[in-house]
N, C-alpha and C positions, 0 to 999 in steps of 0.2 A: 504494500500500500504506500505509496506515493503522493505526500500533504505539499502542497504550493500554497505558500501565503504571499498573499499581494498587498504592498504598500502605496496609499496613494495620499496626497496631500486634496481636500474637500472644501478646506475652507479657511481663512487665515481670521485668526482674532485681534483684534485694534490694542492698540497701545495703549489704552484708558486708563484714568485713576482716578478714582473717586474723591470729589474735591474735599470730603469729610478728612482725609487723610491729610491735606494739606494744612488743614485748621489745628488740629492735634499735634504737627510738627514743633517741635523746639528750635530754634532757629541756633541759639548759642547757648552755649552751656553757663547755666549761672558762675558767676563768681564767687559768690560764698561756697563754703564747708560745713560741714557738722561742726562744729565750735565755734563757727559764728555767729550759732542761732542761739540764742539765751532762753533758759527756762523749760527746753523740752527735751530734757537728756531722758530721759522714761519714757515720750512719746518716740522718739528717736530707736531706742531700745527695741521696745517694742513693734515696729516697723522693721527692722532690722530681722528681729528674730521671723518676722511673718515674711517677710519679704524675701530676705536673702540667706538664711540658713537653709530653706526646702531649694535653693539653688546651689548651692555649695555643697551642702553636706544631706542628700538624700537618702541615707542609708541611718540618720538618726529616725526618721518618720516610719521607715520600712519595719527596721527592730522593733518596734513596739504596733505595728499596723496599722497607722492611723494615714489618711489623706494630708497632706502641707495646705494648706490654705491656700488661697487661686488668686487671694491679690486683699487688699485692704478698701476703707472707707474713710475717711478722715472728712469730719463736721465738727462744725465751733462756729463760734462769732465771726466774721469779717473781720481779718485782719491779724490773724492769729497764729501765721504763718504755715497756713497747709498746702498753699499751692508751692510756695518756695520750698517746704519736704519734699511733696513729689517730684519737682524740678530737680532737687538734687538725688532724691531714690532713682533719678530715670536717667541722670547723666550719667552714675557710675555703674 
């Protein structure tokens, strides 16, 4: 038995990007650091362990079988410095 498979090109897809993706972009990376932010070394911590420990060390979550958390929520008053954490959780 003798199989022929045919390869053809059908139809080409566009270059699109959905302009949502542009709005979300960072443009440059903040200047501040974790120690420039005053007052939220435990909120800091805490984002750390949810954010970046199920990225580094996967095998602490497995040992004990539990799921890593899929990402955080950060709410508070205007002005409290939550968008400048995630600017800086998403530069490094």
């Amino acid at each position: 038995m003798v199989l022929y498979q045919v390869l053809s090109v059908v139809g080409l897809l566009q270059d699109e990007v959905d302009p949502m993706v542009f709005v979300m972009k960072v443009e440059k990376a903040p200047l501040e650091s974790y120690v420039d932010i005053g007052g939220l070394d435990a909120q800091i911590q805490e984002i750390k362990e949810a954010v970046k420990l199920p990225l580094t060390h996967p095998e602490l979550y497995e040992d004990i079988h539990i799921k890593p958390p899929k990402g955080v929520i950060l709410y508070g008053e205007p002005g409290t410095g939550k968008t400048l954490l995630a600017k800086l959780f998403a530069s490094y």
